[in-house]
C-alpha positions in Angstrom: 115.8 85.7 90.2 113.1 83.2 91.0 109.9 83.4 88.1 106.6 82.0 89.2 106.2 79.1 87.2 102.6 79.8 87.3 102.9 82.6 84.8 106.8 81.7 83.5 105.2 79.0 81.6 104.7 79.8 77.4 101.6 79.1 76.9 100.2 80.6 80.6 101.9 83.5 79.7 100.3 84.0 76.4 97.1 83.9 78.6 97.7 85.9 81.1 99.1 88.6 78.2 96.0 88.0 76.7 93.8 88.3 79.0 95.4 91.4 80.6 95.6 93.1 77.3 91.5 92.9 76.1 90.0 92.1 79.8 87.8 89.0 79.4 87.4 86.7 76.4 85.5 83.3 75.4 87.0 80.1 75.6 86.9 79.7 71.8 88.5 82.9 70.9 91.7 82.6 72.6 91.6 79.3 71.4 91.8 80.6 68.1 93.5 83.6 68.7 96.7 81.7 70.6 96.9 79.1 68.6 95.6 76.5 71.0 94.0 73.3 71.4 90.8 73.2 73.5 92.4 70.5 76.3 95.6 72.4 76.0 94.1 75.8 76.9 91.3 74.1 79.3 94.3 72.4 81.3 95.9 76.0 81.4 93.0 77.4 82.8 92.2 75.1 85.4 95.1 75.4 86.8 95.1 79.1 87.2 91.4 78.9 88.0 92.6 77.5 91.2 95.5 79.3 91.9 92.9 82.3 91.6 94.0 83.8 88.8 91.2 83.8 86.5 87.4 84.1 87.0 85.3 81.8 84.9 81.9 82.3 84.1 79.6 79.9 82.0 76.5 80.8 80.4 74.5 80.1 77.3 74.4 82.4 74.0 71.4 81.8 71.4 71.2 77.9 73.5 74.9 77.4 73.3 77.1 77.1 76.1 79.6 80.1 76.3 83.0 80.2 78.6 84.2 83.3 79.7 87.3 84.3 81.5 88.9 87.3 83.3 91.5 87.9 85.4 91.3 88.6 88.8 92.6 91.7 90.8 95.0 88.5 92.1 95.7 87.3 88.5 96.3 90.9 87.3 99.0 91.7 89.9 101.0 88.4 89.5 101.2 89.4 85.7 101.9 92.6 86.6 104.8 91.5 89.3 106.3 89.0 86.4 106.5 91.6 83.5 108.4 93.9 86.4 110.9 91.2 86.9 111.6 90.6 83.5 112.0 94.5 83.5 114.5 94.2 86.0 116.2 91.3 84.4 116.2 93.5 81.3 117.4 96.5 83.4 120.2 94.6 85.2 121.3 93.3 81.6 122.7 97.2 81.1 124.6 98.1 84.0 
């Protein structure tokens, strides 16, 4: 069984979990929420920025700058394709 390493990776995962679970969310709260650094998580998501994963949109809030991602329709099915390998994995564990 071949993962994508795109969303295999610990810390990608925990985004893409994330992100699937309450639809968009600011840079700063999954930083807090997961744990992460801000150059850790802002590596993360440029790289699935350009693997089209995740929509980015920057604004300003009472004149600060605000980051907001989403998944994309793309983003959400390679999540969804991973958690149904590792349902199969799971699955072929029991035969």
């Amino acid at each position: 069984m071949d993962f994508d390493t795109l969303v295999h990776q610990p810390t990608r995962l925990q985004i893409f979990a994330y992100l699937y679970r309450h639809d968009e969310a600011a840079f700063s709260e999954i930083v807090d929420e997961l744990d992460l650094t801000e150059g850790n998580l802002a590596s993360h998501m440029n790289k699935l920025a350009e693997a089209d994963c995740v929509d980015v949109e920057k604004q300003f809030v009472d004149d600060s700058p605000q980051t907001t991602y989403r998944l994309t329709d793309h983003g959400r099915e390679t999540f969804e394709d991973h958690v149904g390998q590792l349902e199969a994995l799971i699955e072929s564990l029991d035969e």
